[in-house]
C-alpha positions, 0 to 999 in steps of 0.5 A: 446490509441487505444487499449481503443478505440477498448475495448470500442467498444466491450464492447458497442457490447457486452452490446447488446448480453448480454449471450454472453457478461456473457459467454466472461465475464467469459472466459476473468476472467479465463485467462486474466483480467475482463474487467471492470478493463480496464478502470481505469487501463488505468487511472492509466496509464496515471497519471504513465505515461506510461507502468509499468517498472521502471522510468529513473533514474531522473524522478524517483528521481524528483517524490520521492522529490516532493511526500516527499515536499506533504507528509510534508504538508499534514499529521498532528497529533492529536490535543491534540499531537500538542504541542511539536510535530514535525509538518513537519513529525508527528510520529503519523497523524491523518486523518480528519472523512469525509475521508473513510479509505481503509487499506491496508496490506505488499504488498511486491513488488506484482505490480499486487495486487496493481493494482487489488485493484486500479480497483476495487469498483470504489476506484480510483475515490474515490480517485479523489473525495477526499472521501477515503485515501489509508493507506499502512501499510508498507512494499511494497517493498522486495519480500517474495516469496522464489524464488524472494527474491533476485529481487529489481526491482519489488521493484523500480517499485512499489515505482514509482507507490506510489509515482506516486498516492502521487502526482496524489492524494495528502493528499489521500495516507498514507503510514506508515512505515514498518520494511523492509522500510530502507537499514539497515543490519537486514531486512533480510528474508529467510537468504537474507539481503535485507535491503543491497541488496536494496541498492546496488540496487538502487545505481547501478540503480539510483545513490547516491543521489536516495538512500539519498532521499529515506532514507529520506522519510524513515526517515519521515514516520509516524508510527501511523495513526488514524482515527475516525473508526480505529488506525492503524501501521505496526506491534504491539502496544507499549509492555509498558505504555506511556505517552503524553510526549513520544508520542509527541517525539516518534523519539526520542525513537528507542525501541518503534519505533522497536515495533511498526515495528517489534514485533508479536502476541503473539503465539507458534512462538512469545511467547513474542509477544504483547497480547490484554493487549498491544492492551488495554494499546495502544488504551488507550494511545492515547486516543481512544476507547476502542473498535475502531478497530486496524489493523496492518500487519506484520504478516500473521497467516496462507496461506490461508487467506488475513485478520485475524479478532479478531486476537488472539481473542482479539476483534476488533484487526486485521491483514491483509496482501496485498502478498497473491499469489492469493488474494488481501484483503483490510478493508474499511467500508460502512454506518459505519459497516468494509468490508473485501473486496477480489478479485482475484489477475489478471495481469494487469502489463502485460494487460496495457504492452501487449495492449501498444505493441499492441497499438503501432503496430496498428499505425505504421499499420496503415498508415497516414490515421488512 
């Protein structure tokens, strides 16, 4: 931790001299990262326990079975739901009115995009205090950049991390399930299968019973999350009527759970796609009001934004997306009223690994006096 030690004196010095402090501020946001993320990047790594790389093999499994044992304890379904659904893994969870939702959108395997949201507006300790839950919307893994499509190890990365913060913040990280968490042959883009490629992936890296394990959290995934200020899943709403006896055994039935991951809005590229007719019958369905937002991901509309609000004009439905190349943006609320909240994506993967090496050649430096 030398390198913190070494950040913390500067930032002291720096407090002092505060046109420079502004000045070196600026030059440091415009070509490493802004120092104030210093801090809880270093936390983030402690609780990781160590440098961003992916995990041997047996700590990798040993975090992914204890993070699925707190997921089954921990999330629960609405009340009316109870009766006659699974309790273990809920299709459909509902979270307690003191938390403060953070939503995030398809991260697709952007490390760096998680990260710049972990240090920013003090969410990390939010976290620890057990006043926000993160909800990922799904899809974490799978590149969607042209040129990394065929890459899984940034993939394996992030999962560690998730699976890292289920642990590290217990009942506090919800993470629902996307069309691209799975191994299955149709989750393809760019004319890649990726679904298949994961696979071969984590078993030439980690073995039979990683992949089994990993399937089985898959398995166990909700869909659905609900929450006092918001209702949330990874794509669309069900495209037809359902009632409370298809809801409480909603695994039971692959179609609606193929909608909820893989449908679009309707638009010249979907025209069969969900409208806000399908976003009324949702909302209605799981008895909520007919004017509490709905945010999925899934499908980003244009390439200049993060966020999509009112989507497809239909009030109070929005979409968000967390790969944007340079931006990461993410919904919360404050005092009641949503945020759209945005920062510039900064490299933080390489800060914590480059002040790692740089830590390590100070000590061996150093000599035993240090």
């Amino acid at each position: 931790m030398a390198w913190l030690n070494k950040f913390k004196q500067w930032l002291k010095k720096q407090r002092k001299q505060p046109e420079q402090a502004n000045e070196q501020t600026m030059v440091c946001s415009l070509q490493a990262v802004t120092p104030k993320r210093l801090i809880p990047l270093a936390k983030i790594r402690t609780l990781f326990g160590g440098p961003f790389v992916p995990l041997p093999p047996e700590e990798a499994l040993s975090r992914l079975l204890r993070a699925h044992a707190l997921q089954k304890r921990q999330f629960h379904p609405p009340k009316w739901l109870e009766q006659g659904h699974d309790k273990n893994s809920p299709a459909i969870i509902h979270l307690p009115d003191t938390t403060t939702p953070i939503l995030v959108g398809d991260l697709h395997a952007n490390l760096d995009h998680l990260l710049t949201l972990l240090t920013s507006d003090d969410i990390l300790d939010g976290l620890a205090k057990e006043q926000v839950t993160l909800i990922l919307l799904g899809d974490a893994v799978h590149p969607d950049r042209v040129e990394a499509l065929g890459e899984m190890t940034g993939s394996m990365l992030m999962m560690d991390l998730i699976f890292s913060l289920i642990i590290q913040f217990p009942g506090r990280i919800v993470y629902l399930r996307g069309n691209h968490d799975g191994f299955a042959e149709d989750i393809y883009k760019g004319g890649i299968c990726q679904g298949i490629l994961w696979q071969e992936c984590l078993l030439q890296a980690r073995g039979a019973e990683y992949v089994t394990a990993l399937q089985a959290w898959y398995d166990d995934l909700p869909y659905i999350v609900t929450h006092a200020k918001v209702v949330a899943c990874h794509a669309a709403p069900f495209l037809a009527k359902v009632d409370r006896t298809i809801l409480s055994k909603l695994r039971h039935y692959p179609d609606l759970l193929q909608q909820l991951t893989w449908t679009r809005l309707c638009n010249a590229q979907h025209p069969d796609g969900y409208t806000g007719k399908d976003v009324k019958r949702f909302r209605q369905a799981l008895r909520l009001s007919r004017y509490l937002p709905m945010v999925v991901g899934h499908t980003p509309l244009d390439e200049e934004r993060t966020c999509w609000l009112h989507a497809g004009d239909v009030d109070n439905h929005h979409v968000l997306y967390g790969g944007h190349p340079q931006r990461m943006g993410w919904l919360t609320w404050y005092k009641d009223k949503l945020f759209l909240r945005e920062s510039r994506v900064e490299p933080l993967s390489k800060e914590a690994l480059d002040h790692e090496k740089e830590g390590r050649s100070s000590e061996s430096t150093s000599g035993d006096g240090d």
